[in-house]
PDBQT receptor file of N, H, CA, C and O in Angstrom, charges set to zero:
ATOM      1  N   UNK A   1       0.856  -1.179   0.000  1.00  0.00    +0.000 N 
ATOM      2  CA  UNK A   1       0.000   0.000   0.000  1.00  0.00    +0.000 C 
ATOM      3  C   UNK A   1       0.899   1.238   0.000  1.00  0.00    +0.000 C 
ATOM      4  O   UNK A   1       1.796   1.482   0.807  1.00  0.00    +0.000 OA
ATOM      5  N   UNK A   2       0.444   2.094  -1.206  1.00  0.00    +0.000 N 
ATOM      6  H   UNK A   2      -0.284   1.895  -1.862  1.00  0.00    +0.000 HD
ATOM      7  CA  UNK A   2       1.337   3.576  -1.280  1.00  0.00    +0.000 C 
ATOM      8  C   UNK A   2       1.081   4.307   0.094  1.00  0.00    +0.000 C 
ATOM      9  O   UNK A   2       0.152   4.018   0.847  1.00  0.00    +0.000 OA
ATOM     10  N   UNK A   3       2.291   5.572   0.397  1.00  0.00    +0.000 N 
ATOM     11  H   UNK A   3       3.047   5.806  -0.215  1.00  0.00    +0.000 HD
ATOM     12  CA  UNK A   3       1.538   6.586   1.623  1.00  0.00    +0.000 C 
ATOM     13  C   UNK A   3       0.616   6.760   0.889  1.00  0.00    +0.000 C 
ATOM     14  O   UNK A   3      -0.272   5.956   1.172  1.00  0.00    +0.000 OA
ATOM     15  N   UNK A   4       0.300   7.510  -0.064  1.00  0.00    +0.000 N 
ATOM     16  H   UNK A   4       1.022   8.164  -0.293  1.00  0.00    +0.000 HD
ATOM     17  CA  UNK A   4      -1.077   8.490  -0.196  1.00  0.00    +0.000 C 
ATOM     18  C   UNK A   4      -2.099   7.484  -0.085  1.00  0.00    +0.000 C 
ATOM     19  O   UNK A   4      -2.891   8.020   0.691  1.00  0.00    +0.000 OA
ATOM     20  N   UNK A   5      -2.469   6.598  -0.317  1.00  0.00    +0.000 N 
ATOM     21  H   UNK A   5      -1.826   6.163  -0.947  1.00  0.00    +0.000 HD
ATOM     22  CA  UNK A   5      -3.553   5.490   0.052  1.00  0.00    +0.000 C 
ATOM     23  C   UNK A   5      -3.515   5.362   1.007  1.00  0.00    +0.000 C 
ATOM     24  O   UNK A   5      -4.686   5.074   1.253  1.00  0.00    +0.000 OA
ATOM     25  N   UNK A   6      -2.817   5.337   2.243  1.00  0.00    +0.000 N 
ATOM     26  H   UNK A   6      -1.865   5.570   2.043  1.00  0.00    +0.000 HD
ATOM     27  CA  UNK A   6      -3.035   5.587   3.871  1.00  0.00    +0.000 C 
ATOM     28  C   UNK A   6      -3.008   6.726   4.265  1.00  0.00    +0.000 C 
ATOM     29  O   UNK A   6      -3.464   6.780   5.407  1.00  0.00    +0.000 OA
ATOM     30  N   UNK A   7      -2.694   7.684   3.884  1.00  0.00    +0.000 N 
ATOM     31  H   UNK A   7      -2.323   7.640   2.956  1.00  0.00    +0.000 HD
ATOM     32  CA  UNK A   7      -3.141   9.007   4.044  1.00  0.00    +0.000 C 
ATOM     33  C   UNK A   7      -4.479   9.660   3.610  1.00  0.00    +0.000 C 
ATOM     34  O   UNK A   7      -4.731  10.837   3.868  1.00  0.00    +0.000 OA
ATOM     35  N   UNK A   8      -5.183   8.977   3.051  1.00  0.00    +0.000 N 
ATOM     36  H   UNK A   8      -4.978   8.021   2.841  1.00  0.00    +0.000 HD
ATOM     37  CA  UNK A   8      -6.118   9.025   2.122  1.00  0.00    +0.000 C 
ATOM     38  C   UNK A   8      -7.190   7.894   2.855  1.00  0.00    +0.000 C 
ATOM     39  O   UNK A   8      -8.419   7.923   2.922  1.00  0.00    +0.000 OA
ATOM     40  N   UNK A   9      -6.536   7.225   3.199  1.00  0.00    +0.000 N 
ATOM     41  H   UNK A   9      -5.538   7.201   3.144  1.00  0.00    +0.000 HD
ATOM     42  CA  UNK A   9      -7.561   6.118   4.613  1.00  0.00    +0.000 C 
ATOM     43  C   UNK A   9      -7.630   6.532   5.982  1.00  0.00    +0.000 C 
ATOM     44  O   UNK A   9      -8.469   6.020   6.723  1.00  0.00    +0.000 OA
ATOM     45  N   UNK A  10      -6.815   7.430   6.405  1.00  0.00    +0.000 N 
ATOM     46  H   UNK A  10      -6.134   7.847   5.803  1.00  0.00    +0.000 HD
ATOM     47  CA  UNK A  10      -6.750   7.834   7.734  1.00  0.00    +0.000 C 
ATOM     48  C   UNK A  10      -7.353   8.851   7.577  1.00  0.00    +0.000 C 
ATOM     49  O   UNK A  10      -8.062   9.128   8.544  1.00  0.00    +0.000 OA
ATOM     50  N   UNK A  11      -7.395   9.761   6.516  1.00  0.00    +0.000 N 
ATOM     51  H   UNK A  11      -6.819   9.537   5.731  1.00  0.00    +0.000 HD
ATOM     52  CA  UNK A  11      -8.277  11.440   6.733  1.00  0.00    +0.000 C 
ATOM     53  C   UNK A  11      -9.265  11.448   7.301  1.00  0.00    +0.000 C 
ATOM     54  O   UNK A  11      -9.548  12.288   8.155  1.00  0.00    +0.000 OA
ATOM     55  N   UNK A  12     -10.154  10.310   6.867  1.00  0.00    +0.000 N 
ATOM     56  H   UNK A  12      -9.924   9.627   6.173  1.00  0.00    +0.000 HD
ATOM     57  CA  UNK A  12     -11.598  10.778   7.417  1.00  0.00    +0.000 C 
ATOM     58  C   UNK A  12     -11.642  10.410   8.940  1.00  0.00    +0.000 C 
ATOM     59  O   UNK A  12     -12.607  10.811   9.590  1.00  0.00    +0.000 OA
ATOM     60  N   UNK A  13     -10.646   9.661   9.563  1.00  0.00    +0.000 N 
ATOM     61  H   UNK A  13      -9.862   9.335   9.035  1.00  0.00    +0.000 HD
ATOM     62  CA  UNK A  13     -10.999   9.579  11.195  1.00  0.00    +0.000 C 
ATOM     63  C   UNK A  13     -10.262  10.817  11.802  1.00  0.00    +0.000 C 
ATOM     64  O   UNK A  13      -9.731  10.934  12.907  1.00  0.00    +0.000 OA
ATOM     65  N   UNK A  14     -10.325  11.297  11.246  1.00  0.00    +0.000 N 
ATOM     66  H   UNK A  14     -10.756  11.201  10.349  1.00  0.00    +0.000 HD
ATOM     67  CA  UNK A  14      -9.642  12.622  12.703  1.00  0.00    +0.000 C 
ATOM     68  C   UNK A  14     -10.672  13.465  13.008  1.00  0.00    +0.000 C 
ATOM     69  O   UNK A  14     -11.126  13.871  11.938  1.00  0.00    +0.000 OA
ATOM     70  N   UNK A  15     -11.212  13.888  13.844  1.00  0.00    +0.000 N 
ATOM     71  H   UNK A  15     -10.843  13.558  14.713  1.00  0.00    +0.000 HD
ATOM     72  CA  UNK A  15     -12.247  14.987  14.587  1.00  0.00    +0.000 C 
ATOM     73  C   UNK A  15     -11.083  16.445  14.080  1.00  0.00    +0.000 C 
ATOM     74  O   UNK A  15      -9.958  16.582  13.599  1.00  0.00    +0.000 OA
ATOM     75  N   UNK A  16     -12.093  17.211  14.504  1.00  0.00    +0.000 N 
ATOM     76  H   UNK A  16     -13.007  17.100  14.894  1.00  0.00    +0.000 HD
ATOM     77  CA  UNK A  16     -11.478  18.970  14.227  1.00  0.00    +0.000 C 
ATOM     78  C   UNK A  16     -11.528  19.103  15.779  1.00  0.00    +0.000 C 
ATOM     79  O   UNK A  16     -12.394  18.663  16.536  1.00  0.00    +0.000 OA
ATOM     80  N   UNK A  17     -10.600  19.688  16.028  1.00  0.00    +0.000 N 
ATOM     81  H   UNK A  17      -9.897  20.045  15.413  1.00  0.00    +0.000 HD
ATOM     82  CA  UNK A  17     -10.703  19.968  17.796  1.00  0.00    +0.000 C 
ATOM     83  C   UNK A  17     -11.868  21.347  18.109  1.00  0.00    +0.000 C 
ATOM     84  O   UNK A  17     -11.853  22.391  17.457  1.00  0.00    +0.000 OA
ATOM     85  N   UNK A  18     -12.560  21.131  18.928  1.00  0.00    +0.000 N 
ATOM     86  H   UNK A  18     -12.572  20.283  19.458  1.00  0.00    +0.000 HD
ATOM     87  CA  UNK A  18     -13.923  22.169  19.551  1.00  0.00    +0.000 C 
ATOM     88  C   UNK A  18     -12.761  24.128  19.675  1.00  0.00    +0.000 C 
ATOM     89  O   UNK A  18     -11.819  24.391  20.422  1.00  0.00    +0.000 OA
ATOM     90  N   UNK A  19     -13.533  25.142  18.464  1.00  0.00    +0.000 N 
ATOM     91  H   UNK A  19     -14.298  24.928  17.857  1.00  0.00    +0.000 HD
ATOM     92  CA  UNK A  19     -12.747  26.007  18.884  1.00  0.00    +0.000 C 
ATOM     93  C   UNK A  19     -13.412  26.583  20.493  1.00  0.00    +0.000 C 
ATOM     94  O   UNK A  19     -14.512  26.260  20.942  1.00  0.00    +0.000 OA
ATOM     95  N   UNK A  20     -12.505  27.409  21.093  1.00  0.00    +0.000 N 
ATOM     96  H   UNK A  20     -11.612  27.672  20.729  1.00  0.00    +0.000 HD
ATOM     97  CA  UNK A  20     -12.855  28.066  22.405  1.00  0.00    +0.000 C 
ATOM     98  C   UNK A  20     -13.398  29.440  22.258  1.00  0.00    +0.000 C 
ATOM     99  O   UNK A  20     -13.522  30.247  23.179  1.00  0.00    +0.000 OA
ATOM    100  N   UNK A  21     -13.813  29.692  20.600  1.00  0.00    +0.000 N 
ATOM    101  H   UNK A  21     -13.713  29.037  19.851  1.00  0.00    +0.000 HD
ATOM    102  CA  UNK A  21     -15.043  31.074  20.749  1.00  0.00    +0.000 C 
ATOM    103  C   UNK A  21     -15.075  30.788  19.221  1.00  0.00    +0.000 C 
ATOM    104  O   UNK A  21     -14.423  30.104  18.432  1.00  0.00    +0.000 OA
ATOM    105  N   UNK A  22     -16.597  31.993  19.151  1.00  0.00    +0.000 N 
ATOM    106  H   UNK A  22     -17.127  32.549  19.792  1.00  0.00    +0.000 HD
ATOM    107  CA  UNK A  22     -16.752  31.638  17.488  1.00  0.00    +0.000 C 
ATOM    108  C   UNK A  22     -15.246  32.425  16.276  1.00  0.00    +0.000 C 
ATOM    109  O   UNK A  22     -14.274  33.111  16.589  1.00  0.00    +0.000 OA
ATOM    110  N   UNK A  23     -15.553  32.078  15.371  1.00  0.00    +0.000 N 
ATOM    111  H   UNK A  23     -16.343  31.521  15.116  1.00  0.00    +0.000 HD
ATOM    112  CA  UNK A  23     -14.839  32.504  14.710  1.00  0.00    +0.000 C 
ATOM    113  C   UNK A  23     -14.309  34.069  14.727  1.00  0.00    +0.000 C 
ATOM    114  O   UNK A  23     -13.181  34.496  14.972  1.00  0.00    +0.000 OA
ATOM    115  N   UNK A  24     -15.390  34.695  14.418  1.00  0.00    +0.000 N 
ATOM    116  H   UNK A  24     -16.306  34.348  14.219  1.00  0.00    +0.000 HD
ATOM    117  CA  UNK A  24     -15.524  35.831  14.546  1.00  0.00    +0.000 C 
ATOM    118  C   UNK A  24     -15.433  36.830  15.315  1.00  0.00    +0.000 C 
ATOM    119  O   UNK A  24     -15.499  38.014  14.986  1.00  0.00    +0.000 OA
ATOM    120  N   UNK A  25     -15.255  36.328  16.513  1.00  0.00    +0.000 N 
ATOM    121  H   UNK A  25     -15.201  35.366  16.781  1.00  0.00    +0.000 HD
ATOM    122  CA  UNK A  25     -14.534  37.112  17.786  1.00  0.00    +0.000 C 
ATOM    123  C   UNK A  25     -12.995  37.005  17.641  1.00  0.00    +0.000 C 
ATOM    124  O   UNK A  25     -12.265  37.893  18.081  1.00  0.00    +0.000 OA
ATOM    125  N   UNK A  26     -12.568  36.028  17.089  1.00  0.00    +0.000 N 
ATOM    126  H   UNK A  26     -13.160  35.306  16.733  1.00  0.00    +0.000 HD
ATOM    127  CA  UNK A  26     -10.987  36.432  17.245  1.00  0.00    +0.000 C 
ATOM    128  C   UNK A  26     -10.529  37.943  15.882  1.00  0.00    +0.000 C 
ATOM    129  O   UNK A  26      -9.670  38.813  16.024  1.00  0.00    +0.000 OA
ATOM    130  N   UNK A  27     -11.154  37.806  15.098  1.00  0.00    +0.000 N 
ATOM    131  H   UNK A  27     -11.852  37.099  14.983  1.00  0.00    +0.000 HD
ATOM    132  CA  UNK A  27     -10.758  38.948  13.963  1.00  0.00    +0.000 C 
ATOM    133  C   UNK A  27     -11.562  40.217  15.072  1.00  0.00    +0.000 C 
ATOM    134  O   UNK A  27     -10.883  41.240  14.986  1.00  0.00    +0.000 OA
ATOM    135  N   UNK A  28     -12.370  40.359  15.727  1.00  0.00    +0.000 N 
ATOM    136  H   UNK A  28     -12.922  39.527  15.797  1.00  0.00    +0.000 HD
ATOM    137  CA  UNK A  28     -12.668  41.056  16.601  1.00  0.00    +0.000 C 
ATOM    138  C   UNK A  28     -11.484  41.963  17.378  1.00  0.00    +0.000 C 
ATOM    139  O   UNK A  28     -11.102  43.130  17.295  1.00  0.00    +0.000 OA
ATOM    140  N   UNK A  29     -11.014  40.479  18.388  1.00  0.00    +0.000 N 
ATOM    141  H   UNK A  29     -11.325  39.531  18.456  1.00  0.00    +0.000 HD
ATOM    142  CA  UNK A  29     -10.085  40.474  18.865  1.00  0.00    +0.000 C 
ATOM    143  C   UNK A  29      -8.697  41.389  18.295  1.00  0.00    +0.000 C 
ATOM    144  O   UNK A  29      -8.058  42.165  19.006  1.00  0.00    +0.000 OA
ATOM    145  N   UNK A  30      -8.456  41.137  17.074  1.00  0.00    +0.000 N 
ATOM    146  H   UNK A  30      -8.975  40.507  16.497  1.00  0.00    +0.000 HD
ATOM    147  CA  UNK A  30      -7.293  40.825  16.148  1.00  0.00    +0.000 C 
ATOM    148  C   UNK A  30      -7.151  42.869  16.083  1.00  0.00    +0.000 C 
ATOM    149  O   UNK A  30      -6.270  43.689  16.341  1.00  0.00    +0.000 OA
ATOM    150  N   UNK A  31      -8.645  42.917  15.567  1.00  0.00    +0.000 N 
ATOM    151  H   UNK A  31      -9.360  42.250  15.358  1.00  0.00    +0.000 HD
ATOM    152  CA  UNK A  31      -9.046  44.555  14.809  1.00  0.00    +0.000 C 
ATOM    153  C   UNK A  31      -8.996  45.334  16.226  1.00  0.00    +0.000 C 
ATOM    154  O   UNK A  31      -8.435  46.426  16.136  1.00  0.00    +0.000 OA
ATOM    155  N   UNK A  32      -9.412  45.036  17.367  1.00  0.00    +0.000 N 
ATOM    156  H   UNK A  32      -9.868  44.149  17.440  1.00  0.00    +0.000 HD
ATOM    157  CA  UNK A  32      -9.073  45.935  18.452  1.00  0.00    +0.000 C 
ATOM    158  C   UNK A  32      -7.399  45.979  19.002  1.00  0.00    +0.000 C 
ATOM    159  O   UNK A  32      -6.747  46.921  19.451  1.00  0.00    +0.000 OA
ATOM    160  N   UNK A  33      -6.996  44.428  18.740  1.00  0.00    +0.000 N 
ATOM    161  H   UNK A  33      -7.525  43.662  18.375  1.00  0.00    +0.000 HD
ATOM    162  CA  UNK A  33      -5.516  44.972  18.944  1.00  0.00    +0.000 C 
ATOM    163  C   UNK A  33      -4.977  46.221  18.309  1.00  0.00    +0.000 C 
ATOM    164  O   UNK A  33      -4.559  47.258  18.823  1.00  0.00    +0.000 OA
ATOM    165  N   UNK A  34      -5.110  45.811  16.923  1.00  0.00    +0.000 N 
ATOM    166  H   UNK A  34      -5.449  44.969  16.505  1.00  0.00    +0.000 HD
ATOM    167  CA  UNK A  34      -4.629  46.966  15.894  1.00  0.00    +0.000 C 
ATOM    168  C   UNK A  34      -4.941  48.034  15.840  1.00  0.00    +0.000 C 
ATOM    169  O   UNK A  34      -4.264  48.830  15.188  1.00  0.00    +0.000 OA
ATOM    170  N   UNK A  35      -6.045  48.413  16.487  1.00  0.00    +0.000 N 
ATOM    171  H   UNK A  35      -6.596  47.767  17.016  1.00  0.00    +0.000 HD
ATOM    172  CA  UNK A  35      -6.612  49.635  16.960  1.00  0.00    +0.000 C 
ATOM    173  C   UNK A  35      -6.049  50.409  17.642  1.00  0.00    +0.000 C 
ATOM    174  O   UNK A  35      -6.084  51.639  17.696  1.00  0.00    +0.000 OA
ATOM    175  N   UNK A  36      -5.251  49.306  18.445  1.00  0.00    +0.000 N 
ATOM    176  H   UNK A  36      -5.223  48.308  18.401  1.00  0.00    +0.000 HD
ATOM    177  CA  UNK A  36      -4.885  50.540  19.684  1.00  0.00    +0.000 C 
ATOM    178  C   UNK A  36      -4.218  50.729  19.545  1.00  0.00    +0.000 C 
ATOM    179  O   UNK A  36      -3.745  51.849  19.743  1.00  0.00    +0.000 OA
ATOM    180  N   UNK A  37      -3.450  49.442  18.933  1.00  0.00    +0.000 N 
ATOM    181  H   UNK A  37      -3.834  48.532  18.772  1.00  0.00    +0.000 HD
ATOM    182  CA  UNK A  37      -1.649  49.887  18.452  1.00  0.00    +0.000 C 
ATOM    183  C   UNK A  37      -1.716  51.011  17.810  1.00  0.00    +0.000 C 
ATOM    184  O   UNK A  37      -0.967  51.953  18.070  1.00  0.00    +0.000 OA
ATOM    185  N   UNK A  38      -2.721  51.044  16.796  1.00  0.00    +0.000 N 
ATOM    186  H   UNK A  38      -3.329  50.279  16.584  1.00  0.00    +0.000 HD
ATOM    187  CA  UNK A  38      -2.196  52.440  15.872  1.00  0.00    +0.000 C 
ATOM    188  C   UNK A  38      -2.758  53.675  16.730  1.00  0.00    +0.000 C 
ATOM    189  O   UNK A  38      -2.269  54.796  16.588  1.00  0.00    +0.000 OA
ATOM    190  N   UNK A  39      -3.639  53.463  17.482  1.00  0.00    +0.000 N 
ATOM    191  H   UNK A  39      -4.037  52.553  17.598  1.00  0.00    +0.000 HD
ATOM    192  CA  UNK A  39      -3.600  54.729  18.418  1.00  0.00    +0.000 C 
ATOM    193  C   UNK A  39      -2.640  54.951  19.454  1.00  0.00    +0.000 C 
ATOM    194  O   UNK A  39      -2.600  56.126  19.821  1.00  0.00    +0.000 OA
ATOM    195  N   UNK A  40      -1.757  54.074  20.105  1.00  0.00    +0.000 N 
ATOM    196  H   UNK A  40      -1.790  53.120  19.807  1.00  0.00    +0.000 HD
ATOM    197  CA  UNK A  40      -0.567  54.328  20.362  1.00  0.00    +0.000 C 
ATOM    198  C   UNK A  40       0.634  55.381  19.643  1.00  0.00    +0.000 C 
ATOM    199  O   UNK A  40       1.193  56.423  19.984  1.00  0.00    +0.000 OA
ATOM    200  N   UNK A  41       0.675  54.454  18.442  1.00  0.00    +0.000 N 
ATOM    201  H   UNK A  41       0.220  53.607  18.165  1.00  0.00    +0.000 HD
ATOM    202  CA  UNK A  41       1.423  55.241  17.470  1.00  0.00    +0.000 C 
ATOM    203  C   UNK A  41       1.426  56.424  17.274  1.00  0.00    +0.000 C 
ATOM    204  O   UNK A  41       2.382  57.199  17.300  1.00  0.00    +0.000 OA
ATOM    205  N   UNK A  42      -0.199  56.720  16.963  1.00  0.00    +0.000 N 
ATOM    206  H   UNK A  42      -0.976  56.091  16.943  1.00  0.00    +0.000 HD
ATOM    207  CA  UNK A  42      -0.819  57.890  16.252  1.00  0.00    +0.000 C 
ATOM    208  C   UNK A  42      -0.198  58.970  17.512  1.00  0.00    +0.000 C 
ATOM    209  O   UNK A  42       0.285  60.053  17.182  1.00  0.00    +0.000 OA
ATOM    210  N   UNK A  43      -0.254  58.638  18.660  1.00  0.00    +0.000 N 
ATOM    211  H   UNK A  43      -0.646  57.759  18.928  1.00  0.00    +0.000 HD
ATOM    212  CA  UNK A  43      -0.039  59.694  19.982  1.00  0.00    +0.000 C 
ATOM    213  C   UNK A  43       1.687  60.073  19.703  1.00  0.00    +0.000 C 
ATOM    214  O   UNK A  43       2.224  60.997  20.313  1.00  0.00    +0.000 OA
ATOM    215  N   UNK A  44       2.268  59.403  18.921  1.00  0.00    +0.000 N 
ATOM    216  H   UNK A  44       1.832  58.653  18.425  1.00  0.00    +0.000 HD
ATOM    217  CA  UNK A  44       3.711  59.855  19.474  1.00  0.00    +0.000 C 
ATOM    218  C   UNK A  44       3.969  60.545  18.295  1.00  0.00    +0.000 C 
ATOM    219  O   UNK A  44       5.151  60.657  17.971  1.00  0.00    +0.000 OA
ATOM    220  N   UNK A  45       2.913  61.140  17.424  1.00  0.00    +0.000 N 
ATOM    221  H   UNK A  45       1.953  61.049  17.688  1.00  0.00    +0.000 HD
ATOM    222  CA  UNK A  45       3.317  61.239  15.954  1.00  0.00    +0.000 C 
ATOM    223  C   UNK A  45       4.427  62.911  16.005  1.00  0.00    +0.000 C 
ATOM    224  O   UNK A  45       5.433  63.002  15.302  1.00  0.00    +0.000 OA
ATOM    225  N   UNK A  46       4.121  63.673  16.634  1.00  0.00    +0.000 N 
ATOM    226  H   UNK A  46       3.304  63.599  17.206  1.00  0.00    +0.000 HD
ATOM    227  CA  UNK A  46       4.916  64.902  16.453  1.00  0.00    +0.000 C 
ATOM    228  C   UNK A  46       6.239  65.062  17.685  1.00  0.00    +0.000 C 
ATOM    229  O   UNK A  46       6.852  66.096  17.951  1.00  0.00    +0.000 OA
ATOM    230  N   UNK A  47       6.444  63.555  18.361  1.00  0.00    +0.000 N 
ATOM    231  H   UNK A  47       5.947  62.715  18.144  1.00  0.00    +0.000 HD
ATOM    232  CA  UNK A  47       7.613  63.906  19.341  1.00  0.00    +0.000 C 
ATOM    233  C   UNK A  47       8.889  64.061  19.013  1.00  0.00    +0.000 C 
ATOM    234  O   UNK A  47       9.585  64.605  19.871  1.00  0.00    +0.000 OA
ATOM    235  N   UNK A  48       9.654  63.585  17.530  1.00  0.00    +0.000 N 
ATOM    236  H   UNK A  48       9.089  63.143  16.833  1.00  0.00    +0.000 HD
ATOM    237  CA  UNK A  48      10.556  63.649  16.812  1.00  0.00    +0.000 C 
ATOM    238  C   UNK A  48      10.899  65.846  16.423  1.00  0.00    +0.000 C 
ATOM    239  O   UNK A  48      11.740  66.695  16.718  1.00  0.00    +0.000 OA
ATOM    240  N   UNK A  49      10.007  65.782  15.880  1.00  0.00    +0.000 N 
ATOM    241  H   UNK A  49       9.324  65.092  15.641  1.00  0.00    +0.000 HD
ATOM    242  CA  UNK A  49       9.162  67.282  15.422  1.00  0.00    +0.000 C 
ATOM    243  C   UNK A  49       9.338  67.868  16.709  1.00  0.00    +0.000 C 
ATOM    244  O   UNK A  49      10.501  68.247  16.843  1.00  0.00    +0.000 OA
ATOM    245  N   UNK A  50       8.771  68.041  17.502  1.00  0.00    +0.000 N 
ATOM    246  H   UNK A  50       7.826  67.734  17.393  1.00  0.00    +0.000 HD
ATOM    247  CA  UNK A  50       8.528  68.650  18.981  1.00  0.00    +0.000 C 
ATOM    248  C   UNK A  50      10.188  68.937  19.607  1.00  0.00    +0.000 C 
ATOM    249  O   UNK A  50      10.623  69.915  20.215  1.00  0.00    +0.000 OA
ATOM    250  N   UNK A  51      10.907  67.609  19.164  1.00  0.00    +0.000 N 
ATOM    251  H   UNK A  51      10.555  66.814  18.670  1.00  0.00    +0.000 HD
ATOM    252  CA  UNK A  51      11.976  67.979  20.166  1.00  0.00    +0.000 C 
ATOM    253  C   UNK A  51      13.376  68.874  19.741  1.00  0.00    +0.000 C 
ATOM    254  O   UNK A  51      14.248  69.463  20.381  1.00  0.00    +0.000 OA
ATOM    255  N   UNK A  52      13.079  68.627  18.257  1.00  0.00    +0.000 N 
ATOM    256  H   UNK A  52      12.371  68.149  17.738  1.00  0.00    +0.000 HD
ATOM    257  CA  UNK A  52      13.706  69.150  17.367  1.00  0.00    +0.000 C 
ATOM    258  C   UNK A  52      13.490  70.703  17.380  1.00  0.00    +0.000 C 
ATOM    259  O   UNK A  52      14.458  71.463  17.399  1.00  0.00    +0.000 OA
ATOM    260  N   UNK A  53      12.315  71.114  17.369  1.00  0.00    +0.000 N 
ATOM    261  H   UNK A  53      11.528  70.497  17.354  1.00  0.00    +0.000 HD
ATOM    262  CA  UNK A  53      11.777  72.647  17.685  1.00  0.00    +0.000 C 
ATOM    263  C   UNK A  53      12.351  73.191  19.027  1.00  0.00    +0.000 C 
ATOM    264  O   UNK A  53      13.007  74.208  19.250  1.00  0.00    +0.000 OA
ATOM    265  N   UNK A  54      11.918  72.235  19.828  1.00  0.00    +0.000 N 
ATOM    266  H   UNK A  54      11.385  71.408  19.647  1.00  0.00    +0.000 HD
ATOM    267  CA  UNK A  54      12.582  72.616  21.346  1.00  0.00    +0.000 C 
ATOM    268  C   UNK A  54      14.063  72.928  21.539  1.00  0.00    +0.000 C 
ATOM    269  O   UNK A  54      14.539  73.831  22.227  1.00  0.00    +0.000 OA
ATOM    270  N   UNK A  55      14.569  72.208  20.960  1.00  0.00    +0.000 N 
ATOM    271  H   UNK A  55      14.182  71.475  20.402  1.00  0.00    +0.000 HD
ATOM    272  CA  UNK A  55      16.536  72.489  20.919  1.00  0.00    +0.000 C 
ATOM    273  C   UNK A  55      16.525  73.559  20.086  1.00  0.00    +0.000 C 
ATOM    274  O   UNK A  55      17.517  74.211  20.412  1.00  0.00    +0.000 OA
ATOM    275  N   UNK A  56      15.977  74.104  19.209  1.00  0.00    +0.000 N 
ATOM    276  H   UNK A  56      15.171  73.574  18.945  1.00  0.00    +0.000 HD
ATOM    277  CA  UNK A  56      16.166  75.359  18.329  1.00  0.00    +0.000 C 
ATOM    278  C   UNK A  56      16.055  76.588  18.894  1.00  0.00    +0.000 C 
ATOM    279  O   UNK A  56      16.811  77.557  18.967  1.00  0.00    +0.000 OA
ATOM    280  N   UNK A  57      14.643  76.284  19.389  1.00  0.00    +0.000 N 
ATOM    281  H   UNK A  57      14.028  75.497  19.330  1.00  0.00    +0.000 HD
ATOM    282  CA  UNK A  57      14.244  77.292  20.033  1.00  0.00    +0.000 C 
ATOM    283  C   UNK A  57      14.545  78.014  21.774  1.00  0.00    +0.000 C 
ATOM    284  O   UNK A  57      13.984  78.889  22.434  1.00  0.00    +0.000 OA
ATOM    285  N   UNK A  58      15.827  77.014  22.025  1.00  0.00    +0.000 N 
ATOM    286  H   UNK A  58      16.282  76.303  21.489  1.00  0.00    +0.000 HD
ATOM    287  CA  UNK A  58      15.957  77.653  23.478  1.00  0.00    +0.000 C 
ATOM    288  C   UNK A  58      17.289  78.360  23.245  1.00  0.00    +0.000 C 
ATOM    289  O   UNK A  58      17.799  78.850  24.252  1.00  0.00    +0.000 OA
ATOM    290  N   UNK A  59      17.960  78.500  22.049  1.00  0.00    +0.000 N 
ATOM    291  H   UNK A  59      17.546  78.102  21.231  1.00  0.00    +0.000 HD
ATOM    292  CA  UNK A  59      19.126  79.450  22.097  1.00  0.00    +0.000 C 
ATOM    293  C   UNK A  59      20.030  78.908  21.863  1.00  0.00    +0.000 C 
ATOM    294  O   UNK A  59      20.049  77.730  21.506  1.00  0.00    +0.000 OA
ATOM    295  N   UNK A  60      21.172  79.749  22.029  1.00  0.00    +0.000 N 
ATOM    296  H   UNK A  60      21.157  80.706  22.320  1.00  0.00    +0.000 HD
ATOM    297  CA  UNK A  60      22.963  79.001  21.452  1.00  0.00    +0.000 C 
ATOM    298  C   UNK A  60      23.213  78.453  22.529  1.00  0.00    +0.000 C 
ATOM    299  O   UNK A  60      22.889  78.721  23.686  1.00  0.00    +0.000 OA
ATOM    300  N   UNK A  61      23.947  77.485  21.979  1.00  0.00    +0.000 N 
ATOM    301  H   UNK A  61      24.209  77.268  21.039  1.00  0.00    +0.000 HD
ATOM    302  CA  UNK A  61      24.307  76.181  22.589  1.00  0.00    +0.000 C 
ATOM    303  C   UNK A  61      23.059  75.159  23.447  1.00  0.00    +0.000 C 
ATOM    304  O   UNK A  61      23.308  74.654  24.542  1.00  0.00    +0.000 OA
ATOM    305  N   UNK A  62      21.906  75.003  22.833  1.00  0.00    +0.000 N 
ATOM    306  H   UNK A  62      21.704  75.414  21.944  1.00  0.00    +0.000 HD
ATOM    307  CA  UNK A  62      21.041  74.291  23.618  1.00  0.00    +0.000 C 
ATOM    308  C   UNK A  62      21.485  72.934  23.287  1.00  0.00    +0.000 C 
ATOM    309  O   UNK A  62      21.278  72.041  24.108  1.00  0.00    +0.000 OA
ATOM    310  N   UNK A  63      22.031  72.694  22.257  1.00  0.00    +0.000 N 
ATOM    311  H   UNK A  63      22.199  73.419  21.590  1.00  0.00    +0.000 HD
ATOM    312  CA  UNK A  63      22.471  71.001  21.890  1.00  0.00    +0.000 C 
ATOM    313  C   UNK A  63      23.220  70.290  22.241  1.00  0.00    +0.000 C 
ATOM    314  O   UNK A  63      23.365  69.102  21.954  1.00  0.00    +0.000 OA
ATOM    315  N   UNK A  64      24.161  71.372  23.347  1.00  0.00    +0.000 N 
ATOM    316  H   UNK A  64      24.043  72.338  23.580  1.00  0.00    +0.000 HD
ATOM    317  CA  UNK A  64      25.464  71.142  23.848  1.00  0.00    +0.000 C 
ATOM    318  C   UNK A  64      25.077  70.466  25.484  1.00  0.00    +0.000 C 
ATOM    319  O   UNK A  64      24.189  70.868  26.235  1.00  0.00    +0.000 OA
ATOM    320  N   UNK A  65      25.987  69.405  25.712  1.00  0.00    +0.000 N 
ATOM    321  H   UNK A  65      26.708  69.078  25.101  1.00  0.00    +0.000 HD
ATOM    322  CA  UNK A  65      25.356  68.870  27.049  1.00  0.00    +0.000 C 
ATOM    323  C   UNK A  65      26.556  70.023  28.228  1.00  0.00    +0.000 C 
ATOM    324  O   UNK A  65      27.307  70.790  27.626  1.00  0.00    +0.000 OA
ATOM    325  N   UNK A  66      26.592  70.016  29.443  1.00  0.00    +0.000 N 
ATOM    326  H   UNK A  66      25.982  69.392  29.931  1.00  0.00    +0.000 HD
ATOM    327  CA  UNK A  66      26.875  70.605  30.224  1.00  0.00    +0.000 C 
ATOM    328  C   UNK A  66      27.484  69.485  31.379  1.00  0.00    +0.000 C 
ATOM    329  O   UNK A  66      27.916  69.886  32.460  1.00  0.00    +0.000 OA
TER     330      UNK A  66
């Protein structure tokens, strides 16, 4: 007997294991992660910008450590 003829005899006995919520709550799940992440993100969007302005704007030698 070839594998694929026992592979092909064994398929139909295996069960699907019971999922632990419907489908559709995990893409739920999935879309609120990503949500927040990008509202995370979205919050830090001008701190690059911001700090860059800030060293400019406090005078000569603000870049210089002490």
């Amino acid at each position: 007997m070839s594998l694929l003829a026992v592979i092909a005899a064994e398929e139909g006995h295996h069960e699907l294991a019971p999922m632990i919520m419907d489908p559709i709550w995990f893409a739920v799940i999935a879309a609120a992660f990503f949500v927040t992440v990008g509202l995370v993100t979205y919050s830090f969007r001008d701190v690059a910008h911001r700090n860059k302005r800030q060293s400019t704007n406090a005078g000569p030698g603000a870049g210089t450590h002490d």
